[in-house]
GUNUMAR-460093 format. One record per residue (C-alpha): residue in one letter; x, y, z. Coordinates in pm, 1 decimal. Example, Ala and Ser with C-alpha at 12.3 -4.5 7.8 and 13.67 -1.06 7.14 Angstrom:
<rs>
+------+----------+----------+----------+
| resn |        u |        v |        w |
+------+----------+----------+----------+
|    A |   1230.0 |   -450.0 |    780.0 |
|    S |   1367.0 |   -106.0 |    714.0 |
+------+----------+----------+----------+
</rs>
This chain:
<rs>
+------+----------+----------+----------+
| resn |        u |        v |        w |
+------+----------+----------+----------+
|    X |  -4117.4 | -16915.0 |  15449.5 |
|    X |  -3896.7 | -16769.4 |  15227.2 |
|    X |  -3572.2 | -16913.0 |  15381.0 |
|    X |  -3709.5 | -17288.6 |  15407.6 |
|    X |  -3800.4 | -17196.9 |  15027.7 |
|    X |  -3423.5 | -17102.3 |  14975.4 |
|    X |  -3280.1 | -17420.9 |  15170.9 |
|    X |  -3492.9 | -17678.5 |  14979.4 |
|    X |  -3368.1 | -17447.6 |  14651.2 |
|    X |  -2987.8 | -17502.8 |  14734.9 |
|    X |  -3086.0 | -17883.1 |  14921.0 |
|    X |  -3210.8 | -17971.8 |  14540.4 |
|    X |  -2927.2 | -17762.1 |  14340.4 |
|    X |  -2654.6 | -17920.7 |  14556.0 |
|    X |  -2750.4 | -18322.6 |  14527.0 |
|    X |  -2852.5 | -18270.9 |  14145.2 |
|    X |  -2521.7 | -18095.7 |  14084.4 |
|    X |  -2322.6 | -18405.4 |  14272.8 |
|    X |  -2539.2 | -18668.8 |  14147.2 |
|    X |  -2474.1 | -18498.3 |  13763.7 |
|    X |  -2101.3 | -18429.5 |  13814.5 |
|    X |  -2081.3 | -18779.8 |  13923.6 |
|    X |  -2286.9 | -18940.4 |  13629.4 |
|    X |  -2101.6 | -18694.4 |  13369.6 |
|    X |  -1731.6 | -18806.3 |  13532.0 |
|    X |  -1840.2 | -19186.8 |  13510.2 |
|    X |  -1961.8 | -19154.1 |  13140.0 |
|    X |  -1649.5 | -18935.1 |  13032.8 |
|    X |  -1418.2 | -19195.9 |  13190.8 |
|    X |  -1593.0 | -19502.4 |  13020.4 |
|    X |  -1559.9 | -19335.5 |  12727.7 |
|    X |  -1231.2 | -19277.5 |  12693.1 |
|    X |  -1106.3 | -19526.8 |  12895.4 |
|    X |  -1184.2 | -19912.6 |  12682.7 |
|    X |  -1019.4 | -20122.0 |  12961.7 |
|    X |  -1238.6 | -19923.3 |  13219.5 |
|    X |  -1504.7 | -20042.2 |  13010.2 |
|    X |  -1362.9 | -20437.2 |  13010.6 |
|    X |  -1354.1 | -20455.5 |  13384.1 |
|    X |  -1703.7 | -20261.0 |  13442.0 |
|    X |  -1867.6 | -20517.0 |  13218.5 |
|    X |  -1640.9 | -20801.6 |  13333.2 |
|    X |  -1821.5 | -21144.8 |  13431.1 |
|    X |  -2151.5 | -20909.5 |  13337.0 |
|    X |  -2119.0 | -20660.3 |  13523.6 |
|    X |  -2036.0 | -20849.6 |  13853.1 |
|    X |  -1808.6 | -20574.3 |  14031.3 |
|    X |  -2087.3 | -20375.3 |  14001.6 |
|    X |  -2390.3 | -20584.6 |  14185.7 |
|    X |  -2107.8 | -20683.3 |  14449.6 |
|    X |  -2067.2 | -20325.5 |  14505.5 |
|    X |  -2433.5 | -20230.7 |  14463.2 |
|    X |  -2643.5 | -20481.3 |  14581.4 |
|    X |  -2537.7 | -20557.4 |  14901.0 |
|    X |  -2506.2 | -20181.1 |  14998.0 |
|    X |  -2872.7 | -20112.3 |  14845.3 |
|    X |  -3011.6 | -20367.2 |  15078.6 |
|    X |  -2866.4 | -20285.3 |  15434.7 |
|    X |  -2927.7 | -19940.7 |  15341.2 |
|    X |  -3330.4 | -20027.0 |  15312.3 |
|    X |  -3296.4 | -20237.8 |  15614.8 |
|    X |  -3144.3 | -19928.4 |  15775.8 |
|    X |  -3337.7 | -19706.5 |  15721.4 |
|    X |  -3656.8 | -19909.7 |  15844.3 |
|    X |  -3512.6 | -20009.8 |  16146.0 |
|    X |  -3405.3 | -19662.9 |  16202.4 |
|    X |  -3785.2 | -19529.7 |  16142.7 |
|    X |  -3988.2 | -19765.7 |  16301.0 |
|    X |  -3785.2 | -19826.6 |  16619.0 |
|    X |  -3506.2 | -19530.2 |  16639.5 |
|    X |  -3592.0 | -19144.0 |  16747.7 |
|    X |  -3323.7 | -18990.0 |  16490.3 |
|    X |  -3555.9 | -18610.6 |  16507.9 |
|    X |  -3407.5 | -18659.2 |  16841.1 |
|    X |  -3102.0 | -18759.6 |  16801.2 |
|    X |  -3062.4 | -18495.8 |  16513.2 |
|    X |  -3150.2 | -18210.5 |  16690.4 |
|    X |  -2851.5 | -18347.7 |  16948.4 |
|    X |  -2638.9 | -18301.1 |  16715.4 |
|    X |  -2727.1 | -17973.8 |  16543.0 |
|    X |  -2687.6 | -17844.1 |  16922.2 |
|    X |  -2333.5 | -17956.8 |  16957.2 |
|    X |  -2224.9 | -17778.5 |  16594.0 |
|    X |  -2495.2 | -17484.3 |  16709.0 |
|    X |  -2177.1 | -17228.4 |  16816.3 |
|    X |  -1902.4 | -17391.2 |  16584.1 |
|    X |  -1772.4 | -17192.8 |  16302.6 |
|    X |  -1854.9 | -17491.5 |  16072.3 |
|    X |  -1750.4 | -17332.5 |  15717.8 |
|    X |  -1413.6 | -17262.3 |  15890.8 |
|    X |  -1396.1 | -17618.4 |  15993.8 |
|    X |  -1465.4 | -17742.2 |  15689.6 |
|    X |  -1188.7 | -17542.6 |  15475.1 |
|    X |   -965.9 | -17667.5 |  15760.1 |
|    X |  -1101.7 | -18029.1 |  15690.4 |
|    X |  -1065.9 | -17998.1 |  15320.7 |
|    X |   -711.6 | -17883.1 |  15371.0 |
|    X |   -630.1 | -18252.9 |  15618.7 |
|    X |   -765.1 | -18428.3 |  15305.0 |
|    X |   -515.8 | -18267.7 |  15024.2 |
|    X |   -239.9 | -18337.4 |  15260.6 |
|    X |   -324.8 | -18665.0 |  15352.6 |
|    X |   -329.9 | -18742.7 |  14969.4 |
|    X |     11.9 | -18593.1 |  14904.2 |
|    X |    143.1 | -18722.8 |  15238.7 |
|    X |     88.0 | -19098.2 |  15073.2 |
|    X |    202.1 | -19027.1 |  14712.6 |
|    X |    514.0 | -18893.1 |  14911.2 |
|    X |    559.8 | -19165.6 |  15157.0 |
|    X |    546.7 | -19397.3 |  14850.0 |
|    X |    757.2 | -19175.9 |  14679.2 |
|    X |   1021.7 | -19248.8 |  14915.0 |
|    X |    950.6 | -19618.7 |  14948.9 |
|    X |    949.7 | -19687.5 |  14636.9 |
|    X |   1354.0 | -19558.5 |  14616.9 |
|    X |   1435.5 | -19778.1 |  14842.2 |
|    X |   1377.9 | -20075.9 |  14620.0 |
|    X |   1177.0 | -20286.1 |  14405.0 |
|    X |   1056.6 | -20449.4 |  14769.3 |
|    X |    891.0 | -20182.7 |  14903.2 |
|    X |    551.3 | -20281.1 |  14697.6 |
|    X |    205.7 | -20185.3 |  14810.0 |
|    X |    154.9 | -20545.4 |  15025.9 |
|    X |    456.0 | -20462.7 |  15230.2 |
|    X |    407.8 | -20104.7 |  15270.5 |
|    X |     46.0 | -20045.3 |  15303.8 |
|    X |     28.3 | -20064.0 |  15690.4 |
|    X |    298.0 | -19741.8 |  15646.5 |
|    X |    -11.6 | -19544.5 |  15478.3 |
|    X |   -167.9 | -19548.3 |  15827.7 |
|    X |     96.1 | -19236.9 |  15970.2 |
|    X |    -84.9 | -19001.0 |  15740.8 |
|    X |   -426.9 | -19130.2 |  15784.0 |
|    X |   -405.1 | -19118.2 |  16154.8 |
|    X |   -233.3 | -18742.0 |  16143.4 |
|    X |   -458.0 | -18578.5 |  15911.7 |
|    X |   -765.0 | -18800.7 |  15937.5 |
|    X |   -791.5 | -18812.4 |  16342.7 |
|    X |   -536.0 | -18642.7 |  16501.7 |
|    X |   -491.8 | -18320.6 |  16352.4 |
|    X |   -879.0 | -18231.3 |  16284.7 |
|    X |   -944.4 | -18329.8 |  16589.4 |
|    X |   -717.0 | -18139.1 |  16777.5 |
|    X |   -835.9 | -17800.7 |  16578.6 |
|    X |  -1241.8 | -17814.1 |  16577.3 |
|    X |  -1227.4 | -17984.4 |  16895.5 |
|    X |   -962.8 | -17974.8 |  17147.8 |
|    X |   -846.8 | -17650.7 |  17086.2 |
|    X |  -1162.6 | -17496.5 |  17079.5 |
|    X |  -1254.5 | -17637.4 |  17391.7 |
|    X |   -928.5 | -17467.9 |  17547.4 |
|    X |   -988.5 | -17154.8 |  17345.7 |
|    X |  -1343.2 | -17077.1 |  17404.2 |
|    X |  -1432.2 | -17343.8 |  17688.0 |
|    X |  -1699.6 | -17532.7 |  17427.5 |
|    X |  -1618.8 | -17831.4 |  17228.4 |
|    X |  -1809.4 | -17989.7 |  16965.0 |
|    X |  -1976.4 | -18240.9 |  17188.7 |
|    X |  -1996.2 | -18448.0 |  16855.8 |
|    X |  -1707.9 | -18685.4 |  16930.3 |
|    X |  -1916.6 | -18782.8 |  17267.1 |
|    X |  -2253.9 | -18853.4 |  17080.2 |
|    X |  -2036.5 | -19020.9 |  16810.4 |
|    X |  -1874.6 | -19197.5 |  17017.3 |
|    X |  -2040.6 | -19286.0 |  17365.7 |
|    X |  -2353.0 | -19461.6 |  17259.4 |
|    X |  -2615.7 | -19551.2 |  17540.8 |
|    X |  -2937.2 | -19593.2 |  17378.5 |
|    X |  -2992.4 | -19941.0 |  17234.9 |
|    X |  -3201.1 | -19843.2 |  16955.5 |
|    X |  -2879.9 | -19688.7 |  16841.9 |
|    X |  -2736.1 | -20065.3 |  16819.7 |
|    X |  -3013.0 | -20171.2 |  16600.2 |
|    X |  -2718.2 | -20048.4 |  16315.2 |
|    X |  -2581.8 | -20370.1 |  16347.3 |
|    X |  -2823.6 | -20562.3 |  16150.6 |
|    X |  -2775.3 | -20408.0 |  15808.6 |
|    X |  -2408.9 | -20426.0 |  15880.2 |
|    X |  -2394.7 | -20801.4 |  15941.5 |
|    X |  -2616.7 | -20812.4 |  15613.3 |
|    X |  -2390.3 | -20596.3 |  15410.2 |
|    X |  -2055.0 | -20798.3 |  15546.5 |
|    X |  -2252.4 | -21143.4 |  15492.1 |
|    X |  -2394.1 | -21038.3 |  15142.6 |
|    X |  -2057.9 | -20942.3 |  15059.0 |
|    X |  -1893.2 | -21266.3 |  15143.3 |
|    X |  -2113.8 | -21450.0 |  14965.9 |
|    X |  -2102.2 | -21291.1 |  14668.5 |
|    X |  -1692.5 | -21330.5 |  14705.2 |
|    X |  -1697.5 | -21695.5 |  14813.0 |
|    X |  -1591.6 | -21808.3 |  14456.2 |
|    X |  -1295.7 | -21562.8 |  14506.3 |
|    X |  -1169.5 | -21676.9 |  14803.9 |
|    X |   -799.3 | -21701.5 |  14874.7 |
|    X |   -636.0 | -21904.8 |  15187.5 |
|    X |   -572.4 | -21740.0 |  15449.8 |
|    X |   -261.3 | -21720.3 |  15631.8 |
|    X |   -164.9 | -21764.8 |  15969.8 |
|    X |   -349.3 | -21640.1 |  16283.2 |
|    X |    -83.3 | -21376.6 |  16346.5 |
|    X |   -115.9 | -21225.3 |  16027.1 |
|    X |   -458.0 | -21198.2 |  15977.2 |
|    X |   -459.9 | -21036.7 |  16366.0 |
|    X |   -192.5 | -20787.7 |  16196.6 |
|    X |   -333.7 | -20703.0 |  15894.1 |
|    X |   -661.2 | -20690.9 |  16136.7 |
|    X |   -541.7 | -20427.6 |  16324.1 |
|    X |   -436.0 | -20227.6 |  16007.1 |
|    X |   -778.3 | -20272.0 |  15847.1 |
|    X |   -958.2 | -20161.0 |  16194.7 |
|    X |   -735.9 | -19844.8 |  16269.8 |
|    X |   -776.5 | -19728.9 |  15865.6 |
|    X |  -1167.1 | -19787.8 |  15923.3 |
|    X |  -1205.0 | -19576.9 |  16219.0 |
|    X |  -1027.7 | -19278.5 |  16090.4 |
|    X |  -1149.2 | -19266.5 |  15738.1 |
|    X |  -1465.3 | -19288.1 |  15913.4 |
|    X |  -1411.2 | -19025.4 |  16211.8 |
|    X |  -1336.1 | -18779.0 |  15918.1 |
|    X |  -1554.6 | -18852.5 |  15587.2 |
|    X |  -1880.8 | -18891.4 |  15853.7 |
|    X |  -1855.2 | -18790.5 |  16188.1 |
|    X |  -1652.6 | -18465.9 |  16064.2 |
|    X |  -1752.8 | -18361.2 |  15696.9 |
|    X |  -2072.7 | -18528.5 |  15646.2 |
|    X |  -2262.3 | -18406.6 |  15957.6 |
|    X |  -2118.6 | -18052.0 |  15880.4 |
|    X |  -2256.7 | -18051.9 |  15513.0 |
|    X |  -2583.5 | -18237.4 |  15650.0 |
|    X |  -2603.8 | -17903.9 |  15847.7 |
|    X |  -2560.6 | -17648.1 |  15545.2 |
|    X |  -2714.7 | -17853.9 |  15270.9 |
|    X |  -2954.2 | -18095.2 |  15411.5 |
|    X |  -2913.7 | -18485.3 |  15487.6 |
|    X |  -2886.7 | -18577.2 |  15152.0 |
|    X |  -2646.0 | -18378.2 |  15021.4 |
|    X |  -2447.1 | -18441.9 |  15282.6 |
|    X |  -2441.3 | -18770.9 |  15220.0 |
|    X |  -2387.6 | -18752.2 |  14860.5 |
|    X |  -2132.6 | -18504.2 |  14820.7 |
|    X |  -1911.8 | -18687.9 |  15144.6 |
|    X |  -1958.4 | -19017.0 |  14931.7 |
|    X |  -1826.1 | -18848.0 |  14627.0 |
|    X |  -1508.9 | -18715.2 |  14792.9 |
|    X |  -1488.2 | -19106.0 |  14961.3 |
|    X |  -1453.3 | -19206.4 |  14598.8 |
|    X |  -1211.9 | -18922.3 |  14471.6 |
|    X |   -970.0 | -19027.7 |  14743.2 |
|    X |   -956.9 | -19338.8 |  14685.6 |
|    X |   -962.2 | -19262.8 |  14297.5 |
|    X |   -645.4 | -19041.6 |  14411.8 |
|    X |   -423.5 | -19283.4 |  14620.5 |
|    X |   -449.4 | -19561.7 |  14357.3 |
|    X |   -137.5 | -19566.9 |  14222.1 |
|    X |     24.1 | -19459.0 |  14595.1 |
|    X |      3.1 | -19689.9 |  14958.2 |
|    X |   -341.2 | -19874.9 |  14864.0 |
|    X |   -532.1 | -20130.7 |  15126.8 |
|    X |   -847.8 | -20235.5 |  14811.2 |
|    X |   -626.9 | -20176.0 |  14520.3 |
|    X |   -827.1 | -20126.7 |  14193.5 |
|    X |   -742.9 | -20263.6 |  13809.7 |
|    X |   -556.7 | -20045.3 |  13569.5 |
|    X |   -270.1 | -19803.5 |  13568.3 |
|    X |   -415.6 | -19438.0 |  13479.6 |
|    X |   -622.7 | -19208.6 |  13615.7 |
|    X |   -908.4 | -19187.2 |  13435.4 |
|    X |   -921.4 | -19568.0 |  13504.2 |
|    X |   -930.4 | -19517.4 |  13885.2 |
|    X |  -1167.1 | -19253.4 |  13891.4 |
|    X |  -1447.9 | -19439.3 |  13699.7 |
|    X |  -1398.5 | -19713.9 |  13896.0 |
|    X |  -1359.3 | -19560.7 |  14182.1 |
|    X |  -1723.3 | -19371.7 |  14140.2 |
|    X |  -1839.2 | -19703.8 |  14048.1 |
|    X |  -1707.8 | -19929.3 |  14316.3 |
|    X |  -1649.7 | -19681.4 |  14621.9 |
|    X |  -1969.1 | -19492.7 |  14583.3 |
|    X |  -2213.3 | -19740.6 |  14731.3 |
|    X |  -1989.1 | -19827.5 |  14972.0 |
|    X |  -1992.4 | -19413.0 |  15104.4 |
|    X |  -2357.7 | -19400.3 |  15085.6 |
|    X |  -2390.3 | -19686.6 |  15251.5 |
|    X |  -2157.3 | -19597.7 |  15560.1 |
|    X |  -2322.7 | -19210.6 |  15521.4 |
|    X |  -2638.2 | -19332.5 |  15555.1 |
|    X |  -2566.6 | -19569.0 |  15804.7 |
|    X |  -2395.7 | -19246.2 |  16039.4 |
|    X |  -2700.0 | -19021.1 |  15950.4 |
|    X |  -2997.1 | -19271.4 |  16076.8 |
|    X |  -2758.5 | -19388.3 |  16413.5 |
|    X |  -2443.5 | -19170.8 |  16450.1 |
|    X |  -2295.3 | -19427.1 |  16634.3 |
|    X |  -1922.2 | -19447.8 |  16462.1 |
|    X |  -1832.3 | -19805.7 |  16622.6 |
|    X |  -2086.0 | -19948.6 |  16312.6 |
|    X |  -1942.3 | -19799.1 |  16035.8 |
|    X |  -1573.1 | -19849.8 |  16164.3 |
|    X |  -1713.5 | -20232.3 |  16229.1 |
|    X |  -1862.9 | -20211.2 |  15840.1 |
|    X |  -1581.2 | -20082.7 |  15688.0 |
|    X |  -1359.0 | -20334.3 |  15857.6 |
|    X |  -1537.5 | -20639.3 |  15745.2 |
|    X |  -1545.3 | -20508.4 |  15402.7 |
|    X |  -1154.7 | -20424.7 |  15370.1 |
|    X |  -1122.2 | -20789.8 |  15545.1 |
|    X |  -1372.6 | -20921.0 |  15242.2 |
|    X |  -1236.5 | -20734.8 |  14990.6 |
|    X |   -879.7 | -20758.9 |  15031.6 |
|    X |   -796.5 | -21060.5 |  15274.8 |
|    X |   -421.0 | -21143.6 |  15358.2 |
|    X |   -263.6 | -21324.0 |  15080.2 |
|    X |   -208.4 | -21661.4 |  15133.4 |
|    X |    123.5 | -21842.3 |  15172.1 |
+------+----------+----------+----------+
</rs>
């Protein structure tokens, strides 16, 4: 009794803690920050319902589908087996450590670009930002918390399989909210639309969209969210992995971007960051938590970055 007492104790003290060091960051930055406070409010606050709305509503639709039709007690306990043996707070220190050097990795690629001439501009070089998403995103955590302990102690995670080989249909029901989201999204953009380019480019810049989707996913959901979801609860899983979705981007702003946001300072890209990224991790953490199926959220995340940031037109 006493230990399901203490769980719902640090359940409650971890989301209200996120939720309030959220709130207090977005306040502080539209304080300071007047221009943050231009493009917030701009055409009435439309950035915002884009962001918001669309997310709120596949979320609901989610989460209903999920209930009435899904088995997630099942499916949860699957997965609280396959982290059962793991030394999860040593995974996610290891974790924490791919996401610091995948931020410094970019500012340093760009670093670099950047010398080698006014040219080397975030349209031309995004698709470069990939290296250090796919190293410290996919390929290095996977080969530590997986891989290598399979070969050191003969068990693996058995996550990666659930996350990614997905059998039961129910599981597929996912893919309602996400053609909701994607479709709710493009309408709302329609007046924004630019031309599109040639069918070569859009397959290229396709391709760059997709493989940024799946890792960004693979690591903020499949590998730190269900990990926190374990310590802390769903919830705060979800929450706090949504907040750190938004710092990154917040971070990489000025650096290799692929949805590049208004204004040149930090405090600028970290409220609208929080603002504009937020929904978008709850969304994709809720979305992992009711199916764990990964191929939905890379497909969501795709036809957002497609959406939001479509190739520029010639």
């Amino acid at each position: 009794m006493t230990r399901g007492v203490l769980a719902v104790a640090l359940r409650t003290m971890v989301i209200s803690g996120a939720v309030g060091t959220a709130l207090f960051l977005v306040l502080i930055t539209l304080a300071i920050d007047p221009q943050l406070r231009q493009d917030v409010m701009y055409g009435g606050g439309y950035r915002l319902f884009v962001s918001w709305g669309p997310a709120v509503a596949a979320g609901v639709l989610a989460g209903l589908l999920a209930v009435y039709f899904g088995r997630r007690r099942e499916l949860d306990t699957r997965v609280r087996q396959a982290l059962t043996t793991q030394p999860v707070h040593r995974q996610l220190v290891w974790l924490g450590c791919c996401l610091v050097a995948c931020v410094v990795a970019i500012a340093g690629l760009y670093w670099v670009l950047s010398a080698l001439g006014p040219g080397a501009d975030a349209s031309t070089t995004a698709p470069i930002s990939l290296v250090p998403r796919v190293l410290f995103f996919l390929a290095l955590p996977a080969i530590a918390i997986d891989r290598l302990i399979t070969i050191l102690r003969a068990e693996g995670t058995g996550l990666s399989e659930i996350a990614m080989k997905v059998t039961e249909p129910w599981r597929w029901l996912g893919l309602t909210p996400v053609l909701l989201a994607i479709v709710l999204v493009s309408f709302l953009l329609a007046p924004f639309r630019v031309g599109w380019p040639p069918a070569v480019l859009v397959v290229g810049v396709l391709g760059v969209f997709l493989v940024a989707a799946l890792c960004e996913e693979a690591f903020f959901r499949v590998m730190v969210q269900t990990r926190l979801e374990l310590l802390w609860g769903r919830w705060a899983g979800i929450i706090t992995t949504s907040l750190l979705f938004a710092l990154f981007y917040a971070l990489i702003q000025p650096y290799l971007v692929l949805i590049p946001l208004p204004g040149d300072t930090f405090v600028h890209h970290l409220g609208m960051a929080l603002l504009i990224y937020t929904p978008i991790g709850l969304l994709c953490g809720y979305l992992w938590a009711c199916y764990r199926n990964i191929w939905l959220n890379t497909l969501l995340r795709t036809g957002l970055f497609l959406l939001a940031y479509p190739p520029p037109g010639q």
